[in-house]
C-alpha positions in Angstrom: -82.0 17.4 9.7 -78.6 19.4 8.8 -75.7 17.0 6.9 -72.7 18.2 8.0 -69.6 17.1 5.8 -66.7 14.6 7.6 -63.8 16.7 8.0 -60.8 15.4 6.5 -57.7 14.1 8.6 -55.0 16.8 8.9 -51.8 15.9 7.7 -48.9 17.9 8.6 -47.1 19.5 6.3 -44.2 20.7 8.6 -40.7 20.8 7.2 -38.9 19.5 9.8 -38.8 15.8 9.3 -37.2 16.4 5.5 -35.2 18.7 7.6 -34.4 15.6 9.6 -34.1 13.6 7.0 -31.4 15.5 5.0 -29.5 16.1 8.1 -29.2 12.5 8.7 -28.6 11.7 5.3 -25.9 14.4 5.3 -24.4 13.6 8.7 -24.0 9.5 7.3 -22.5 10.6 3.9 -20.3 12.8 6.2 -19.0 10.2 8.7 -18.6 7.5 5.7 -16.3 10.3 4.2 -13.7 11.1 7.0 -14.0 7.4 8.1 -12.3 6.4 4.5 -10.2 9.7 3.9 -7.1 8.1 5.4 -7.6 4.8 3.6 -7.7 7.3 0.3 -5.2 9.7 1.6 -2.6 6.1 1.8 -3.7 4.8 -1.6 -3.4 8.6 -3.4 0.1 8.3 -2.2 1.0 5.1 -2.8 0.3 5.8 -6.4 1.8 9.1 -7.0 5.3 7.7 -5.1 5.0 5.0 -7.7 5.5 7.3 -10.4 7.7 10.1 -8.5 11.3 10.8 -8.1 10.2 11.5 -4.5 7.4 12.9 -2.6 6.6 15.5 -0.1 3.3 14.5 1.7 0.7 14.0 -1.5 3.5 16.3 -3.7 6.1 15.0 -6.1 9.0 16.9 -6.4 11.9 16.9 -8.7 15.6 17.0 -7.8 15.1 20.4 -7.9 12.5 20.5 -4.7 10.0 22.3 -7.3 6.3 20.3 -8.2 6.9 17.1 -11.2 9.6 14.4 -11.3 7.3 12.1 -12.8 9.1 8.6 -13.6 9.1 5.4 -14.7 12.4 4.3 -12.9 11.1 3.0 -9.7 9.4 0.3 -12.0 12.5 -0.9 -13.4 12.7 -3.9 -11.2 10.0 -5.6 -13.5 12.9 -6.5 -15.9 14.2 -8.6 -12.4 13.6 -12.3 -12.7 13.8 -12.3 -8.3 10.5 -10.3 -8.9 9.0 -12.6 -11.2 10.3 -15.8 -9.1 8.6 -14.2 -5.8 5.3 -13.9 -7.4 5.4 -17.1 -9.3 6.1 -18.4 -5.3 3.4 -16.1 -3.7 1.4 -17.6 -6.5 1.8 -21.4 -5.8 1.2 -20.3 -1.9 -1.9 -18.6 -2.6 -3.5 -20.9 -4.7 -2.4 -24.1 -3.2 -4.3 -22.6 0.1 -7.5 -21.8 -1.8 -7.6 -25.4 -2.9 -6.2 -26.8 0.3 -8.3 -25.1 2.4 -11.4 -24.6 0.5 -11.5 -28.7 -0.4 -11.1 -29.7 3.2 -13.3 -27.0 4.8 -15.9 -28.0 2.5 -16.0 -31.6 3.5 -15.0 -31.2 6.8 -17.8 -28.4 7.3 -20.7 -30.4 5.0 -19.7 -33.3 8.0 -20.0 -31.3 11.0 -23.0 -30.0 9.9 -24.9 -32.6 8.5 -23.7 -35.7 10.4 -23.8 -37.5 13.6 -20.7 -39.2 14.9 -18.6 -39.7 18.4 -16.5 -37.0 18.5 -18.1 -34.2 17.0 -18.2 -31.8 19.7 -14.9 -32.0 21.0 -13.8 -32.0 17.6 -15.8 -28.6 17.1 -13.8 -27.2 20.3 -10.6 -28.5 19.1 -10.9 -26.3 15.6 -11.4 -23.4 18.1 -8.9 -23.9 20.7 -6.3 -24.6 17.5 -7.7 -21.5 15.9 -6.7 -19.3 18.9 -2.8 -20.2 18.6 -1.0 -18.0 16.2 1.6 -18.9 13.8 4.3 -17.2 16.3 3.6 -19.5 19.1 4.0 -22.5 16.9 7.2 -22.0 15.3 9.6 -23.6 16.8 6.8 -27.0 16.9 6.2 -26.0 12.6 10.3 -26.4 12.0 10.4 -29.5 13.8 7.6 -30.4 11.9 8.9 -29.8 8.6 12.4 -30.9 9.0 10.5 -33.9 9.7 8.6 -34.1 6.4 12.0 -33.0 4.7 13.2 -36.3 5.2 10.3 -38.5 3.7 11.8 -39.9 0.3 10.7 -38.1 -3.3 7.9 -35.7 -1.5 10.5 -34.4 1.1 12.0 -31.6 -0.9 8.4 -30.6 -1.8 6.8 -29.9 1.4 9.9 -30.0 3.9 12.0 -26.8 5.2 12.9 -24.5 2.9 10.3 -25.1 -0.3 6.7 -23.6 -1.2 5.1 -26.5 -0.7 5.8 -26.7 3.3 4.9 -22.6 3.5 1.3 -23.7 1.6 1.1 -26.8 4.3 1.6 -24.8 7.0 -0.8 -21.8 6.0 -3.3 -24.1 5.0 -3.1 -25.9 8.2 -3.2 -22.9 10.4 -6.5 -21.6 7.9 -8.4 -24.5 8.2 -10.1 -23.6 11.9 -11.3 -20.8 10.4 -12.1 -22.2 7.3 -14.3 -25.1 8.4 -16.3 -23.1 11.2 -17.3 -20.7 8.2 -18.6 -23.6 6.0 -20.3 -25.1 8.6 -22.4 -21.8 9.3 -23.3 -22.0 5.2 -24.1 -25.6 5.4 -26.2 -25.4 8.2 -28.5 -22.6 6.4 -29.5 -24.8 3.9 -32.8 -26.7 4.2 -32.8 -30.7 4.6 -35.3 -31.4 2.1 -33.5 -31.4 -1.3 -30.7 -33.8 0.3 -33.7 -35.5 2.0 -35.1 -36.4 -1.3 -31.5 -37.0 -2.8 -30.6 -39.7 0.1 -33.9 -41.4 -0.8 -33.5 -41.6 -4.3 -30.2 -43.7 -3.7 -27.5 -41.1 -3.9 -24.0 -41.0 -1.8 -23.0 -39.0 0.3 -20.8 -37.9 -1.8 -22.5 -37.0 -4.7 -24.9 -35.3 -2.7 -22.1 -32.6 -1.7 -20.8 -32.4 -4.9 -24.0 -32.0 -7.2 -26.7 -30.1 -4.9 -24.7 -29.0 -1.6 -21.8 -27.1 -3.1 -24.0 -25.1 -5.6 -25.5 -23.6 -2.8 -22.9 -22.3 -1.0 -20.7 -21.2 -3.4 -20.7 -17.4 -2.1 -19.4 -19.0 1.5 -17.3 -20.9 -1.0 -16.4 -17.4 -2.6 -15.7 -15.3 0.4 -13.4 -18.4 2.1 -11.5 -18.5 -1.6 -10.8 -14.6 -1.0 -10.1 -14.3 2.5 -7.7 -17.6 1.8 -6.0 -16.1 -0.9 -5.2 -13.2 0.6 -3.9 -14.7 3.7 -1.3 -16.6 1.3 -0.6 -14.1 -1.1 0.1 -11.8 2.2 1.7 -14.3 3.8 5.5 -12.9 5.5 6.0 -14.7 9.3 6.1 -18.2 8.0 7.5 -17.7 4.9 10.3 -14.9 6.4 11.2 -18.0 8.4 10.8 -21.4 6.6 12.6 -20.5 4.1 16.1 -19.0 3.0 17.3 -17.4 0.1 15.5 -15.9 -2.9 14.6 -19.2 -4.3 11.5 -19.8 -2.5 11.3 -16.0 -1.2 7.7 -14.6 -1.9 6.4 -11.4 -2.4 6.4 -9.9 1.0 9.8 -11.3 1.8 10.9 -9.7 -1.0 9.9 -6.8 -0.7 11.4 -7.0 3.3 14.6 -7.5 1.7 14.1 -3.6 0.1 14.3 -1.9 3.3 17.4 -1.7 4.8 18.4 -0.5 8.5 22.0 0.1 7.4 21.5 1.9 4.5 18.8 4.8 2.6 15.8 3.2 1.6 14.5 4.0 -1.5 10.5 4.3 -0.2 9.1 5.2 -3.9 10.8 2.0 -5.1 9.7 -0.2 -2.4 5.8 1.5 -3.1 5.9 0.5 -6.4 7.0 -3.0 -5.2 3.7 -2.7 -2.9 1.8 -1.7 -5.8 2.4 -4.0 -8.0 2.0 -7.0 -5.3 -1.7 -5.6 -5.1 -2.8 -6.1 -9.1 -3.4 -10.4 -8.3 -5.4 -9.7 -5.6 -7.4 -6.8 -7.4 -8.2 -9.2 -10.3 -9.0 -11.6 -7.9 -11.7 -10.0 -6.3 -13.1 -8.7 -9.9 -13.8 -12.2 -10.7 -15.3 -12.9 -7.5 -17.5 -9.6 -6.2 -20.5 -11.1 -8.1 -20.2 -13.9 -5.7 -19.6 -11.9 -2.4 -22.3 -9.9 -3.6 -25.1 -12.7 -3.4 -23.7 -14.1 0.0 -26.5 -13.8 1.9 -28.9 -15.4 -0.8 -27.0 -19.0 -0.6 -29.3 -21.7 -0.4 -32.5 -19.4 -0.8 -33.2 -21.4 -4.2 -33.0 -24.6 -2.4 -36.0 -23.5 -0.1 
């Protein structure tokens, strides 16, 4: 009786799925590349006009024509107080919508998705339906509005025509659609058991939000804040018209007021008005990318 020895399975050792491989790899990196070279191209220039006499495509020139004319000048207007009153106001906008917006969508969102109560679906198709009008449909309805609430005794002056406050109300009111929907979705991720057990043990409502529903959406929480604060800190149609003067003017009306139809425009100063408009908002995200980061992991240690 002859033994004969299994023959091992053959594995391939042909090249060409590394080849493959690589070529994909290579052909991603590539498309990722040219798809953010004019996002880099705009940025490169933004900050080399910052610090130019003037430019010439990616080039600063001097008054010469020839390559330099580095400067400081176009930053001068840091000395300004208008400057420093427009961010202060784009400031009080932004943050009064985080708060506004993030407080009611919160609550409003924790309801929606947690209770039962008459109402609740046409109340869901109302915050869509409201989200679908824009700000420039509304305008005329949002002066009315606030003329309205400029008349109500001591608060008037606060949140009527013409003041920060009224801007904030209005941008908080036209975020809040959006706002609440995306809470919802986080909210109804989370599992019952933990506010089950909560409930039982005698807690509010309330408490029960506050100490062991919020924890657990606090990336949601995080990407609302940022999307919110930008949306204020960007904010130009409502403020451009709810407000006259430099008083209450905010950054992006401010820096409206640079460019002139009339007369030259001086493009490096108004970039280094863009640019420094953009250092809140970059610090801003610093403090919250850990946040955004772990977004998809909320309520994962309530399971």
């Amino acid at each position: 009786m002859t033994i004969t020895e299994a023959t091992p399975p053959h594995h391939s050792t042909s090249p060409f799925p590394k080849v493959r491989e690589k070529m994909g790899r290579r052909f991603a990196y590539g498309f990722l590349i040219l798809s953010i070279a004019p996002i880099l191209v705009g940025y490169s220039w933004l900050v080399i006009a910052t610090f130019s006499i003037r430019t010439e495509g990616l080039l600063p020139r001097n008054a010469e024509g020839g390559i330099g004319g580095f400067t400081l000048s176009n930053w001068a207007f840091i000395t300004d107080d208008a400057v420093w009153n427009a961010m202060l106001n784009s400031f009080l906008i932004a943050v009064t919508m985080v708060i506004g917006v993030g407080v009611a969508s919160t609550a409003g969102g924790y309801a929606l998705s947690r209770m039962k109560f008459a109402g609740r679906k046409v109340f869901l198709t109302g915050t869509l339906v409201l989200h679908a009008f824009k700000a420039e449909m509304l305008l005329i309805a949002i002066f009315f509005v606030l003329r309205w609430l400029g008349g109500i005794p001591l608060i008037g002056g606060f949140i009527g025509f013409n003041s920060v406050g009224g801007v904030a109300l209005v941008m908080i009111a036209l975020e809040l659609p959006l706002g609440i929907w995306l809470m919802k979705g986080f909210f109804d991720n989370l599992p019952w058991d933990m506010e089950r057990a909560a409930l039982i043990d005698g807690a509010s409502r309330f408490r029960v939000w506050w100490q062991i529903m919020l924890p657990q959406v606090r990336p949601g929480l995080a990407a609302l804040s940022l999307f919110t604060f930008i949306s204020g800190w960007n904010a130009y149609l409502v403020p451009f018209t709810f407000t006259v003067g430099t008083r209450v003017a905010n950054m992006p009306v401010f820096l409206s007021q640079l460019i002139s139809d009339t007369a030259p425009t001086n493009w490096n100063l108004v970039a280094a008005v863009g640019m420094f408009q953009m250092i809140p908002l970059i610090i801003f995200f610093i403090f919250t990318q850990e946040l955004l980061l772990n977004i998809y992991a909320g309520g994962s240690k309530g399971t």
